[in-house]
N, C-alpha and C positions, 0 to 999 in steps of 0.2 A: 504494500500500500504506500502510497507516496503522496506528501500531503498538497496540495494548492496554494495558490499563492491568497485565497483568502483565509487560510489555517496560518499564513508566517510568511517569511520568505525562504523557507524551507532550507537556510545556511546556517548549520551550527558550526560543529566543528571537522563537520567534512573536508571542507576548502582546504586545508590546511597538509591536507595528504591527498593525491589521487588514486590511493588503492584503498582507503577506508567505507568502511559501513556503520550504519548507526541504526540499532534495531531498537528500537522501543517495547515494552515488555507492560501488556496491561492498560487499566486504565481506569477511570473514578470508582469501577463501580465493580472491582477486584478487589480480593483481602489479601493483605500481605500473604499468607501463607501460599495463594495463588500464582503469586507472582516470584516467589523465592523456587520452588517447586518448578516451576517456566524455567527461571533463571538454572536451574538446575540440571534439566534435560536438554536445554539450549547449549550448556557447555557441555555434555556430553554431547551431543552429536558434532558442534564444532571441534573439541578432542578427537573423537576418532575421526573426523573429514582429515583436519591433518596430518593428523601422524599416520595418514593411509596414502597420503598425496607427499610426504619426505621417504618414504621406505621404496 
């Protein structure tokens, strides 16, 4: 999902590297434990992507 230019001007700290991503994880109306749990499984699958892609 990528946001519009009436949500922002959609520049944080992207700019700043042309190989970065910026995932957003959740939103108002998640509970923490929701979003830790996201954040959890999101590093595993980005763990094993790369250490599947250096071997």
């Amino acid at each position: 999902m990528i946001k519009s230019s009436e949500q922002g001007n959609g520049v944080y700290n992207q700019d700043l590297s042309p190989n970065s991503v910026i995932i957003e994880i959740g939103g108002v109306e998640n509970r923490i434990d929701e979003l830790y749990r996201t954040a959890d499984l999101l590093g595993n699958v980005i763990s094993e992507y790369y250490w599947q892609t250096v071997h």
